[in-house]
Steps between C-alpha positions, in 0.01 A plus 500: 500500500642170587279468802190576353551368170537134336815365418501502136294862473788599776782398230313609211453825615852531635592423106263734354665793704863385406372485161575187423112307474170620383247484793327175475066491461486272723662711777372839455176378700713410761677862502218687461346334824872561692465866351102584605583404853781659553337787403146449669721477854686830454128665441521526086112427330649595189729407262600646170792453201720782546698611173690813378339667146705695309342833665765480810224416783424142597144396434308196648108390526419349827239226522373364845551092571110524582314223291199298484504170560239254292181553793606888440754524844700785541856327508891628400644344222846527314553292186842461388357641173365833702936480565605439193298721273289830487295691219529902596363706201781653343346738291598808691869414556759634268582234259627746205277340230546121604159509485188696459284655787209310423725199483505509881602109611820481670644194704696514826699201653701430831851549465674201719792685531394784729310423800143543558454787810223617757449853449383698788241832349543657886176524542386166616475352150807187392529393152702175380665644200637253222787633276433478145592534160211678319451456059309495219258266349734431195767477834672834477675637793300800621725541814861565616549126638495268222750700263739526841406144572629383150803762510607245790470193329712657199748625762491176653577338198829706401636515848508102543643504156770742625557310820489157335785603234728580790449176675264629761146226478184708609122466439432837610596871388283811615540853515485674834352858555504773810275749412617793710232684524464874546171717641387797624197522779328820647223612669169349416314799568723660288481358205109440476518892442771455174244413215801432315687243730151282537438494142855478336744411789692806437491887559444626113598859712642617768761732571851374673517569885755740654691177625493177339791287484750739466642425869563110393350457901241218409703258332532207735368717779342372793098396506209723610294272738215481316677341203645253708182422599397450175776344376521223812071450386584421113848315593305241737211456250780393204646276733178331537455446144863389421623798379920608614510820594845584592607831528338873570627868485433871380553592157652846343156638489307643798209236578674243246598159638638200401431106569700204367405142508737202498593361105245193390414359228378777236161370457458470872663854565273664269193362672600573813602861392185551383347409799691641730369845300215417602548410876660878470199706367299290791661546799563895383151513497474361877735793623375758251728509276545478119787291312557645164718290258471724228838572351501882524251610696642810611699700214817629597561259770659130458278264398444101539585195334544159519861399465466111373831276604523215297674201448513097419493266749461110545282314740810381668580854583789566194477847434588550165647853487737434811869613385668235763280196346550339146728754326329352144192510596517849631651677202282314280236653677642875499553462153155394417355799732721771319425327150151504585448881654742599225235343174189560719542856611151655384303174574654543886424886527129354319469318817500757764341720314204701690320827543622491826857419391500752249537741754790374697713339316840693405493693841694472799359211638431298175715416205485666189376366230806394329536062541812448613634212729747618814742161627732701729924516449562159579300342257512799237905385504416118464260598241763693319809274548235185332490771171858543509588098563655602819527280802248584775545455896212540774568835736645464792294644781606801610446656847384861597689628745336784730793598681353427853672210680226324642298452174597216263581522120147524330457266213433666186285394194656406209348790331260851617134550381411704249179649569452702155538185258192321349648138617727447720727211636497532855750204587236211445173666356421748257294771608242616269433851625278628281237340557199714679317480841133428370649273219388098471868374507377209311576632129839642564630161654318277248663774281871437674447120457401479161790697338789384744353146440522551107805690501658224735378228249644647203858516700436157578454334173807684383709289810332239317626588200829584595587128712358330215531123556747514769348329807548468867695862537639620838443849577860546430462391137176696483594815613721605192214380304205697705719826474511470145136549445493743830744724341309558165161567651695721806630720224264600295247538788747708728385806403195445760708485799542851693631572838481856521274782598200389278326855593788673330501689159814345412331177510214582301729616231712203530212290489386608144823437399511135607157498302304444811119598521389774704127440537391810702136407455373130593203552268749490227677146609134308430575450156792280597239251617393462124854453316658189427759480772192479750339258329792299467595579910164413612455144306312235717416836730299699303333457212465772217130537607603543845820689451314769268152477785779604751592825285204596453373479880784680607470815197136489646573497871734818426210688333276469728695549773606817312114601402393498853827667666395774228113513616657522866689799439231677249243424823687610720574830377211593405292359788771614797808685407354771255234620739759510739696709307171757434425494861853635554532729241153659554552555906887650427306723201219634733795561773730691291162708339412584884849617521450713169169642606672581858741705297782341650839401349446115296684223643756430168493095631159496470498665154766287427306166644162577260691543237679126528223345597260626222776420260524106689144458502470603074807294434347189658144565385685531098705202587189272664316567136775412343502153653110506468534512173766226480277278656216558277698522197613096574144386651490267167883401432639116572643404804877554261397849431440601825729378627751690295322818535505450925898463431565740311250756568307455776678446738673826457158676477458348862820644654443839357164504688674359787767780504206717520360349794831449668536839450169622646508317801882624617323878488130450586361553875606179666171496658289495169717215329234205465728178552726382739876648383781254488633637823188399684488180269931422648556680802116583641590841507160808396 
């Protein structure tokens, strides 16, 4: 940029990306002209505002640079307006009544603080794409970005509060993300033949394989080749684009994987998360495969999320939730985190809340749905020695010793992991598990910043409070006064913290106990987007027209997503599986009749076999009409009052048909079964 730019467009760019200037009029030509070049020489002829709707797929509407000049010449042409601004109709995008479909003028604009990118199609075919923030024509936020984008300056605000009261001067407070993300790819071929994974991203049947992950042998196993392959193709293209990616390996499922990109900048990390989805499903394509991010795609086998580490840093590299820096600043912070998960329970289980999710959460490779915060023995201790007005000391490290001379003590962490708890401290982030593979990590961080940031500004104006008019403090004079206000807030928060097995029954119990919620169904969390502790939480982040557009997109989103997993399974039943199941029972019936009218001895198996599967195919044919009816019976309802009914009824409507199906397909001919099985679909195997 400095090369090819002016001085003073170089500088106020460079601002506009710290966020610390608006971008200048008078340099945007400039930029724009830097930008269309750029792109022209790497082969783009297109360029287009790229911005993330609230319908979890990015969306953008390319235009060429070809123009006309006054004598009607062809020539390219990039106005720092074409930059700045776009005008996509956004009267198909879900917007959850911020305005009407025929009200269909929406506004994008370049966000400065994510860089513009070439995007390569694969097929010959380059695109300049321009990160933007996409709203309204009465300028509300229709996307993910601008809510996270104003979560950041609210975060920002709080955290150089915090650091200023303990004598640390900074400009600049952000929180960091590492979206771990987890995935699942197969065989192309393969799935083009499951109606059900094209259409919904998930099997809505399919009976468990013989073997599945019983044998705990794919866990961190080594690569196939042809995953390398694709892996080395996706890695190289998000290097190309700016985009970490750090670390690779197997997960507990068979065909599940795992990548992890270095921690940025939240904003940044979500972008490049959600393009390096992307890059995924495109290079999967090139070696015929499919990446599935749905998170349970395969019932009865683990499935994927998302696992969001988060924490506050400074742009002088000051992470915030380090135990070994500012002992103030860093139980401030804790307390602020457990204060906030502790009065925002339902409005965080609201935020990963999904029809995907739905299905995984509370198994054995998500946390329930119980909020609770895990912090590990050390700082469990410190956090109860500050409610008992003990003294506290930092652990000594302690050595593992393997009992083998020539390898040294190992270092331990001050504290293990806790995989079944909802957020965990895991020694300098918290790791939001729960939140799903196909989610848009936007809303649960903007979700993480708002509360900690108003939780952490309500501890801080009671430090105010509390040092009064006493001025120019050391640390030692404020740290009686800080654990004053830390105490109260620890203790009647506490009951939040958990370090135990968060799958156990004993938990659960002890969890209503401590008056903790137990939302089993995310459906049910929405209406914590509408009380007063989320309006309060999401001041200068959402407003109430926005909050309340956000519930309704996402009690929407789970209906339909509900409506057509239903139509999938209703389809293929009676389209596939049922004359399946009459093609087998009517060959077995004419064999055992040709046995009859042979007058020799019946076959009690195959007597035995009609019998079950006459009974399975009028149990699922009763059951299918049942959820026939359902659907018909709600064909005029509210979004509310179908959504209830899909909670509470329909989806157990769907499983009992399932069951059937499951069942049919362990005891039909293997040849006559009309979809690939999950043992083709994980292992390749007829």
């Amino acid at each position: 940029m400095e090369k090819v730019l002016p001085k003073r467009a170089f500088s106020n760019l460079q601002a506009a990306i710290d966020g610390k200037e608006k971008l200048e009029s008078q340099t945007t030509d400039a930029i724009a002209e830097a930008l269309k070049s750029w792109a022209i020489e790497n082969g783009a002829t297109h360029y287009a505002h790229w911005f993330q709707p609230l319908n979890d797929a990015f969306a953008e509407k390319q235009d060429s640079f070809l123009s006309l000049d006054s004598r009607g010449a062809p020539i390219e042409q990039f106005h720092g307006k074409d930059l700045l601004r776009g005008e996509p109709d956004a009267s198909s995008f879900p917007s959850g009544s911020l305005r009407s479909t025929h009200a269909a003028r929406g506004y994008t604009v370049w966000d400065t603080s994510s860089s513009p990118f070439l995007w390569d199609e694969g097929v010959g075919v380059t695109t300049l794409c321009i990160p933007a923030l996409f709203f309204s024509w009465e300028g509300d936020a229709l996307d993910y970005k601008i809510p996270l984008l104003r979560s950041e300056e609210k975060i920002q605000e709080v955290g150089c509060r915090l650091l200023n009261l303990y004598g640390i001067p900074t400009e600049k407070v952000f929180s960091t993300l590492g979206p771990h993300q987890e995935y699942f790819v197969i065989e192309r071929s393969l799935f083009f033949k499951r109606p059900d994974l094209v259409l919904s991203g998930r099997t809505v049947c399919g009976a468990k394989p013989p073997k599945s992950q019983e044998l705990e042998d794919h866990y961190f196993g080594r690569f196939p080749d042809q995953m390398l392959s694709f892996m080395r193709d996706f890695e190289d293209a998000a290097e190309l684009l700016g985009i970490p990616v750090k670390t690779r390996h197997k997960e507990v499922a068979p065909r599940q994987y795992e990548v992890v990109p270095l921690f940025e900048k939240s904003s940044i990390a979500i972008d490049h998360n959600f393009l390096l989805m992307e890059l995924m499903k495109k290079f999967a394509r090139k070696h015929k495969l499919v990446c599935l991010f749905h998170e349970k795609p395969f019932a009865g086998i683990n499935g994927s999320g998302k696992h969001c580490n988060w924490s506050l840093a400074t742009d002088s590299g000051l992470n915030l939730l380090d135990p070994e820096g500012n002992p103030l600043v860093f139980l401030t912070l804790i307390t602020a985190v457990i204060h906030a998960v502790y009065e925002n329970a339902s409005l965080l289980r609201a935020s990963i809340a999904s029809p995907g999710n739905q299905y995984r959460l509370g198994g054995d490779e998500a946390p329930p749905a119980i909020v609770s915060v895990y912090l590990g023995d050390w700082l469990e201790g410190v956090i109860e020695k500050i409610i008992l007005g003990k003294s506290m000391e930092m652990p000594l490290p302690r050595g593992i010793d393997l009992g083998i001379s020539h390898i040294p003590l190992y270092q331990a962490d001050a504290s293990d992991r806790n995989r079944t708890s909802f957020f965990a401290f895991t020694g300098n982030t918290f790791e939001f598990r729960a939140v799903g593979a196909s989610a848009h990590c936007g809303f649960p961080i903007c979700v993480l910043n708002s509360m900690i940031a108003d939780s952490l500004h309500l501890i801080l104006d009671e430090i105010k409070d509390v040092i009064g008019d006493q001025k120019n403090l050391s640390l030692e004079e404020l740290h009686p006064l800080v654990l004053l206000v830390l105490r109260k807030h620890l203790s009647e928060t506490s009951a939040v913290i958990f370090g135990g097995n968060a799958y156990s029954d004993e938990w659960e119990r002890e969890a209503k106990i401590r008056g903790l919620p137990h939302i089993r169904c995310g459906i049910a969390s929405l209406e914590s987007l509408l009380d007063n502790k989320a309006k309060r939480c999401f001041l200068s982040v959402l407003s109430e027209r926005e909050l309340h557009s956000r519930y309704e997109t996402l009690v929407e989103r789970y209906v339909k997503s509900m409506h057509i997993e239903a139509r999938i399974l209703l389809n293929l039943f009676h389209t596939k599986i049922l004359p399946a199941a009459l093609h087998d029972q009517k060959r077995r019936a004419k064999s055992l009749i040709a046995i009859q009218d042979l007058g020799l001895k019946e076959n009690l198996c195959q007597t035995d076999f009609l019998e079950t599967i006459s009974s399975l195919i009028s149990q699922t044919v009763d059951a299918a009409h049942q959820l026939e009816k359902m659907l018909k019976q709600i064909e005029d309802f509210g979004w509310e009052a179908k959504a209830k009914v899909f909670s509470e009824i329909g989806s157990t409507k769907m499983a009992q048909v399932r069951a059937c199906i499951d069942r049919m397909e362990e005891i039909l001919d293997h040849s006559l079964w009309p979809m690939p099985k999950y043992q083709e679909l994980l292992y390749g195997v007829q």
